[in-house]
C-alpha positions in Angstrom: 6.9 -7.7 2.5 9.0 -7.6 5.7 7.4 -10.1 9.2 6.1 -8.6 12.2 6.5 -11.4 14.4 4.8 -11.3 18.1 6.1 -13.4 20.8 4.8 -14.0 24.7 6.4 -10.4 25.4 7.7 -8.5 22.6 8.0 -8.2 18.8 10.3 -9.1 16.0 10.9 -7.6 12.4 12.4 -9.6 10.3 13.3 -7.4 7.1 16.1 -7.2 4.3 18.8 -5.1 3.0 19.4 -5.2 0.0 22.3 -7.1 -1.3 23.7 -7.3 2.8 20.7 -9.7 3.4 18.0 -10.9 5.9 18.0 -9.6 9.7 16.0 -9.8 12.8 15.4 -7.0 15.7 13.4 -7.5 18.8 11.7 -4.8 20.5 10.6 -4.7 24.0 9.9 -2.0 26.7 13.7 -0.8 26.5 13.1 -0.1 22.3 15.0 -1.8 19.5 17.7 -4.4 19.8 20.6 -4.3 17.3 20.2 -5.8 14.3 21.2 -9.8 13.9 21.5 -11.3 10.3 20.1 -14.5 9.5 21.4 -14.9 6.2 23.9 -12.4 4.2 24.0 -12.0 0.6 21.7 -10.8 -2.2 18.0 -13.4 -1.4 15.2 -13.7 -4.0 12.4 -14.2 -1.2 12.3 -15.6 2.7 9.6 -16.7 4.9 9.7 -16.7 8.3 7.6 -18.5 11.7 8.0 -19.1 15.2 7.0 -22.5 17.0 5.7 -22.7 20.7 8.6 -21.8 22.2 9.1 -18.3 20.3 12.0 -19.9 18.4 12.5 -18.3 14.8 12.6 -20.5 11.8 13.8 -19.1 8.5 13.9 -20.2 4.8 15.7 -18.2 2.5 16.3 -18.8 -1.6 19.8 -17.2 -2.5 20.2 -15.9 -5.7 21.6 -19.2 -6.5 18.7 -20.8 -5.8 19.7 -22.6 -3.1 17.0 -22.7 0.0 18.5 -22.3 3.0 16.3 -23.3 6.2 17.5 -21.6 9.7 16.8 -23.0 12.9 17.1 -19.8 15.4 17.6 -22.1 18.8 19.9 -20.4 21.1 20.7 -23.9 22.2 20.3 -26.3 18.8 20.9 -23.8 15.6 20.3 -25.3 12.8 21.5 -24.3 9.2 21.0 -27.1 5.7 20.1 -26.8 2.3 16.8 -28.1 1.3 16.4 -27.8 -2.1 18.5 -26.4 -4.8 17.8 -25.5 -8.4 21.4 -24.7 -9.6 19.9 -25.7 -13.5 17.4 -23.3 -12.9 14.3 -26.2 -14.1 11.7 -25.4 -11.2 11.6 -22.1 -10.4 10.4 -22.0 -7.3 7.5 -19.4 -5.8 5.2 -18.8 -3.2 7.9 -20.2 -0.9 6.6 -20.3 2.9 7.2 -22.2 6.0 4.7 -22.9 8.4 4.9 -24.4 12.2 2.1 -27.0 12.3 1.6 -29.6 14.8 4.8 -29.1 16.7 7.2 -29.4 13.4 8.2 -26.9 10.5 6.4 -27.9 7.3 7.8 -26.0 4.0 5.3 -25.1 1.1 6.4 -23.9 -2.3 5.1 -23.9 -5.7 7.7 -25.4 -8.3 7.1 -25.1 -12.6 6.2 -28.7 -14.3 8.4 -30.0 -16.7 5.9 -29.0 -19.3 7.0 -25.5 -18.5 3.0 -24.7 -18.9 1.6 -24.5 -15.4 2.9 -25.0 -11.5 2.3 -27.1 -8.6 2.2 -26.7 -4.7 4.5 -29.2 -2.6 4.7 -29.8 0.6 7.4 -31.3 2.9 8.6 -31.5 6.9 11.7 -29.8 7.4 12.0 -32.0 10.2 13.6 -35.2 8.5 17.1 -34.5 5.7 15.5 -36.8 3.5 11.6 -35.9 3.7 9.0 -37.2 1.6 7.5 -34.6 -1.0 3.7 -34.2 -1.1 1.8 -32.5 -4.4 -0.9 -30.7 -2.7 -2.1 -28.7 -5.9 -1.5 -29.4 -9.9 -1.7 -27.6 -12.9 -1.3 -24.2 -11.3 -1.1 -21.1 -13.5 2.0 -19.2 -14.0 2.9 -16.2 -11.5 0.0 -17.4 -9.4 0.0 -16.2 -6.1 -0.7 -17.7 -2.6 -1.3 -16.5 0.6 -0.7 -18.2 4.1 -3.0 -18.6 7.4 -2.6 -20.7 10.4 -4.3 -21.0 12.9 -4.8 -23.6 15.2 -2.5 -26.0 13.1 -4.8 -25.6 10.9 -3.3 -23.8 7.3 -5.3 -21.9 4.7 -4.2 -21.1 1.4 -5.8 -19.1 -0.6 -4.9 -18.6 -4.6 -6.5 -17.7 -7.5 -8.2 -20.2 -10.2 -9.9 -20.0 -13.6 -13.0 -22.8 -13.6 -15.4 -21.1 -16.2 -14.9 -18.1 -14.1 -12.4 -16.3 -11.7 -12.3 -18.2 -8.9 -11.1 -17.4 -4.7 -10.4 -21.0 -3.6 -8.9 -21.9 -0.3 -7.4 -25.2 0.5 -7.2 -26.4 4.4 -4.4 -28.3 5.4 -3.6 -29.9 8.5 -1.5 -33.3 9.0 -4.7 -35.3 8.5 -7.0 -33.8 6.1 -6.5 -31.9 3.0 -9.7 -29.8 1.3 -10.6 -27.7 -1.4 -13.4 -24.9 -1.2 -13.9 -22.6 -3.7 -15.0 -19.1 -1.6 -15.8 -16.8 -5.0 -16.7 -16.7 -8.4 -16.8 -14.0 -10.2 -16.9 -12.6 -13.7 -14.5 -10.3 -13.5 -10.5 -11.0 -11.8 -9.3 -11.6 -8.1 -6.3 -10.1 -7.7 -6.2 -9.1 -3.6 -7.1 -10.9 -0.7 -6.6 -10.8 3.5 -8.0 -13.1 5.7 -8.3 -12.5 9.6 -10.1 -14.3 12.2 -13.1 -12.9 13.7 -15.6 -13.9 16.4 -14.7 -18.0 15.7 -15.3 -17.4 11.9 -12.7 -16.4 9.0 -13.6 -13.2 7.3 -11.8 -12.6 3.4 -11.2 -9.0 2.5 -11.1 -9.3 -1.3 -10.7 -7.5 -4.5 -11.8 -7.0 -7.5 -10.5 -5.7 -10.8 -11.7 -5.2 -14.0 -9.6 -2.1 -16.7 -8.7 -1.0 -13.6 -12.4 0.0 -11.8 -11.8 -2.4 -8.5 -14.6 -2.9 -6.2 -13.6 -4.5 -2.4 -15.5 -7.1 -1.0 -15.6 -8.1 3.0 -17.0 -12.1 2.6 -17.9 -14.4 5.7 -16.7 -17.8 4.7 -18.5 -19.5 6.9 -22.0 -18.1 5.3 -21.0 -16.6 2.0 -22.4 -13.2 3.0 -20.6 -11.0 0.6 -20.5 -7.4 1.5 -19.4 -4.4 -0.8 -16.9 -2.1 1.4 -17.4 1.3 0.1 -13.7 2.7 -0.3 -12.3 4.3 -3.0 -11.6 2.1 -5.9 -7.7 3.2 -6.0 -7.1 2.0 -2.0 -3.7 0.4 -1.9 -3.7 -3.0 0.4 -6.8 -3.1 2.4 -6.5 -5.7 5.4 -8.4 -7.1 8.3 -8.3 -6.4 12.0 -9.8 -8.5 14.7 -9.2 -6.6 17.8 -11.5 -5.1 20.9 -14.4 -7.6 20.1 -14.4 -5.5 16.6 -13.3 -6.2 13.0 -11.5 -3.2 12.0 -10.1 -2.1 8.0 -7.0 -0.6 7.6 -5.9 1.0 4.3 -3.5 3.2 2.0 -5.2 6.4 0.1 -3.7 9.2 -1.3 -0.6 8.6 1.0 -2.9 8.4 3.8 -3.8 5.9 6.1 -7.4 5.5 6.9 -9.7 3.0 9.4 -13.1 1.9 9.2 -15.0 -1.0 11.4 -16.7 -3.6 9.9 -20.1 -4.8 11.4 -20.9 -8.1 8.9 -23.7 -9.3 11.7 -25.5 -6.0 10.8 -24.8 -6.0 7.0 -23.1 -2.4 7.8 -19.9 -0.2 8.3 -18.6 3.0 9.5 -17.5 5.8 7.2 -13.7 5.9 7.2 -11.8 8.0 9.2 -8.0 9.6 8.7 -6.3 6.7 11.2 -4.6 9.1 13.7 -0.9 7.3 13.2 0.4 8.5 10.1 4.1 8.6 10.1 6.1 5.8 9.1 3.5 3.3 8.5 3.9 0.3 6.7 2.2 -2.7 5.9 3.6 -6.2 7.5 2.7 -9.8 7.5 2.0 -10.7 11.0 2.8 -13.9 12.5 1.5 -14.7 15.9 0.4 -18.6 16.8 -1.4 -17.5 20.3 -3.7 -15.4 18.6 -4.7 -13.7 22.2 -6.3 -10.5 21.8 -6.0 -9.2 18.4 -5.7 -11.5 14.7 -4.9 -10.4 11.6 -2.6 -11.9 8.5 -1.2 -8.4 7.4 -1.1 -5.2 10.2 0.0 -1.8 9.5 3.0 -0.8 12.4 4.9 2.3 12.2 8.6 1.4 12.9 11.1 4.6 13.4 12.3 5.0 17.2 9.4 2.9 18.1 6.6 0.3 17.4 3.4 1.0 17.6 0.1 -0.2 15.6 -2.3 1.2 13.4 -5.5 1.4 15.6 -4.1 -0.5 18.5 -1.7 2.2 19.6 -4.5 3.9 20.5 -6.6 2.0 22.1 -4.0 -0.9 24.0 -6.4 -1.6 26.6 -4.5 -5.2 26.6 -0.6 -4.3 26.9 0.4 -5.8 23.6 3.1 -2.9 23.2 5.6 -3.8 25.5 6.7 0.0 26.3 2.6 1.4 26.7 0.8 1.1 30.0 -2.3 0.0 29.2 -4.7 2.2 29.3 -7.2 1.4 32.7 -9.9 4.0 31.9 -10.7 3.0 28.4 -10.5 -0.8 29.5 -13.0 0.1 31.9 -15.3 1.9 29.8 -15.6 -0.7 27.1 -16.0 -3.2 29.7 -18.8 -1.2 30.7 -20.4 -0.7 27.4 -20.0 -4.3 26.5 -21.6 -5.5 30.1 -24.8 -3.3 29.4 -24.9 -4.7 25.8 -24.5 -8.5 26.4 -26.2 -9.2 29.5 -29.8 -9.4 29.0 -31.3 -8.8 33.0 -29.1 -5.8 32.4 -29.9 -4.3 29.2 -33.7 -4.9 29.8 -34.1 -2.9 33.0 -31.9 0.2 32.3 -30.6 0.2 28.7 -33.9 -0.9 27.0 -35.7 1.8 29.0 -33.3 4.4 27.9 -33.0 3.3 24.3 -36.7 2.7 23.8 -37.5 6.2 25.1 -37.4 9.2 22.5 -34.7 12.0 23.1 -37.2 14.8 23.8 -37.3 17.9 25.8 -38.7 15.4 28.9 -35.4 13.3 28.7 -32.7 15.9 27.4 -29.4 14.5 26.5 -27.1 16.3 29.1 -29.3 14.2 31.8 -28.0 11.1 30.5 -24.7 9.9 31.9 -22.4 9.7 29.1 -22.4 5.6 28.7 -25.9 6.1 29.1 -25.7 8.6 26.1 -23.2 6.1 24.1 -25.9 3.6 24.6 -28.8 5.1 23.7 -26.8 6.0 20.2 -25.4 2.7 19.4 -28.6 1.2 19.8 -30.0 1.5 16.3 -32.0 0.0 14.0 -29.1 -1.7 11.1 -28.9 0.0 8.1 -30.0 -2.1 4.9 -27.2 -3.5 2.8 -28.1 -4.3 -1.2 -25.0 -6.1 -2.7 -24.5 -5.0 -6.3 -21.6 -6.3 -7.4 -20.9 -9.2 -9.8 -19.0 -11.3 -7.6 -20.9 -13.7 -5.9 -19.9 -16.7 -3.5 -20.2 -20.5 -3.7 -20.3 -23.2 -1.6 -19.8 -22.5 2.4 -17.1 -23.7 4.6 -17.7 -25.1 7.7 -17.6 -23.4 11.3 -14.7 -22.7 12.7 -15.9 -23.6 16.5 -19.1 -25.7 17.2 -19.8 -23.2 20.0 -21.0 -19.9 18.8 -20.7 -16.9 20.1 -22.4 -14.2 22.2 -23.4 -11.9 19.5 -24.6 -14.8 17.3 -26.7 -15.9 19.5 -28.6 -12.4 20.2 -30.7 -10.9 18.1 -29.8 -7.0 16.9 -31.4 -4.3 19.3 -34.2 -2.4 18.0 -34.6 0.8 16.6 -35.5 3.6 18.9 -37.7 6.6 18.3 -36.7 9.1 15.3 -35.9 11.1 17.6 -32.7 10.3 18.0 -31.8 11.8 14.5 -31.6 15.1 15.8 -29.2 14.3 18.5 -26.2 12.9 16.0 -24.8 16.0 15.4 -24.0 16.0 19.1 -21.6 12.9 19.1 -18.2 12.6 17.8 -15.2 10.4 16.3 -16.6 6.5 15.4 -20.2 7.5 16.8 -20.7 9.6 14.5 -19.1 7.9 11.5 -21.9 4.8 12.2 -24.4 7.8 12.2 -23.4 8.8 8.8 -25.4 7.2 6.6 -23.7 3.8 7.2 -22.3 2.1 3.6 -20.9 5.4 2.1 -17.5 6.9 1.5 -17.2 11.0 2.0 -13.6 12.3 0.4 
């Protein structure tokens, strides 16, 4: 999977061609630069990150097996060998370099000599000589691992067979090292995406038994577990933190589609057609800031320009270099979330509103149209029975001591019945929450 890489004011793909090798373009206001190769020549798998200083790092194995790690300094480049496998004994996998605590740290999974399972090692790419750390043993074979950082903090997440299928995550940073198992299930794991979200870590998982897969949406931090109701044949499902809102992104039918996630109120939106369609592709996203939107994996559209599934239509905070962001729209949502989070507010307008029935005494046009939005949004959660198998163990712990906002309020209440007969008046995402909540249409 190519890198989508965001730095303090633009973007950078990092992508291969095949047999010519690995290359970098930026992209700013003025469009794409030219492309730059890092490494030429055929490459079995790369990994990319940048450190606080938006400088690229880059490990490459050759088809030699030789990897290569690139230090992309405009003023101190860097290019050695750091391991090599010419005999072809280790095999290594899941290779992946990280930026953690002001140094690149390397992870990769190499084959025991036993030939009958794999381990994780870690090293600094800092030292020529660095000392090799086994972080995970006995391993299965083609197991795969996927890689989260934030706040020099890393999760990995991979697969495991204890009695059951198991989702287990290990936390690494340069002091500690832990292991929490997140699922166990009766039937495989065999997808996962994990994005922050309100200061916890949300997994977007799948399972797959003969080929009937059902997805999961699970809060790590209380082991809700959450069936998403998508079509059991959706291609790479992954999360979106963005616009105080946890938003799905996925493939169907050649056909992307969006949906938003509301885990506090056991609920989602029916999924929508996502309005970009052309060119759109899935990319693991690397950004250390994490200001404004998270994710692990986002869906861009890359042809004469870059733009983001979701975000391209709602870039209220200027992350595409080349969009003016769009005043209006901030404006509104700043609105809406004012009248939802601040209590003296809500109580003496917004309650009123949403706590009277929508009658022929208070007719809709009367309302003003956040008024309107409101008095619709304001809705008693619809109930949520998980059915599946799966079910989580032990919980991880917070990811911030402070918690936020909307944890700390309590969901509106349901207003009058009434209010059914006015859906059929409001449009787009309104009226996807409207309909009938945990339930996919085709």
């Amino acid at each position: 999977m190519p890198f989508l890489l965001r730095t303090q004011d633009t973007f950078i793909i990092v992508d291969e061609k095949p047999k010519q090798g690995i290359f970098y373009q930026t992209y700013n206001k003025d469009g794409f630069s030219r492309p730059l190769f890092i490494h030429t020549g055929t490459s079995l798998v790369y990994s990319v990150t940048l450190d606080t200083e938006d400088i690229m790092h880059v490990v490459v194995e050759s088809a030699n097996h030789q990897v290569t790690y690139y230090n992309l300094s405009p003023t101190h480049p860097v290019k050695r060998v750091v391991l090599e496998d010419s005999r072809f004994v280790y095999l290594f996998e899941n290779l992946s370099i990280q930026w953690l605590e002001n140094e690149p740290h390397l992870f990769y999974t190499v084959m025991h000599p036993n030939g009958l399972n794999r381990s994780l090692v870690h090293q600094t790419l800092t030292s020529t000589s660095p000392n090799l750390e086994n972080l995970l043993t006995s391993l299965p074979l083609k197991t795969p691992l996927s890689y989260y950082t934030l706040n020099d903090t890393l999760y990995i997440l991979y697969p495991a067979y204890e009695e059951s299928y198991c989702l287990n995550m290990l936390i690494f940073n340069t002091e500690n090292r832990s292991i929490t198992t997140l699922v166990q299930s009766s039937i495989p794991i065999v997808d996962w995406n994990i994005c922050s979200h309100h200061n916890k870590l949300y997994v977007l998982y799948k399972g797959d038994q003969y080929g009937h897969a059902t997805f999961h949406l699970l809060d790590t931090s209380t082991n809700k577990d959450l069936i998403l109701s998508i079509p059991e044949d959706a291609n790479a499902p992954v999360l979106l933190s963005y616009l105080d809102t946890l938003w799905i992104h996925y493939s169907y039918n050649n056909r992307c589609y969006t949906l938003v996630a509301l885990p506090e109120a056991d609920t989602f939106s029916s999924p929508i057609v996502s309005h970009l369609q052309s060119h759109v592709n899935p990319y693991a996203y690397i950004d250390l800031r994490h200001e404004n939107m998270d994710a692990s994996v986002l869906y861009a559209s890359l042809s004469s320009t870059l733009r983001l599934l979701t975000i391209a239509d709602l870039d209220i905070r200027g992350i595409h270099p080349d969009l003016v962001a769009q005043d209006e729209l901030a404006l509104l949502i700043e609105g809406i979330n004012f009248r939802y989070n601040i209590p003296s507010t809500y109580t003496s307008a917004s309650a009123s509103i949403a706590s009277t029935p929508l009658t022929t005494s208070t007719p809709q046009a009367s309302l003003s149209p956040l008024d309107q939005l409101m008095n619709t949004l304001v809705q008693e959660p619809l109930a949520f029975t998980p059915e599946a198998p799966i079910t989580p163990l032990s919980a991880l712990p917070p990811l911030s001591s402070v918690s936020t906002t909307l944890d700390q309020q309590s969901l509106p209440s349901s207003p009058s019945s009434a209010l059914g007969a006015q859906r059929k008046d409001f449009k787009s995402l309104t009226e996807a929450f409207m309909n009938n909540g945990n339930t996919f249409e085709t």
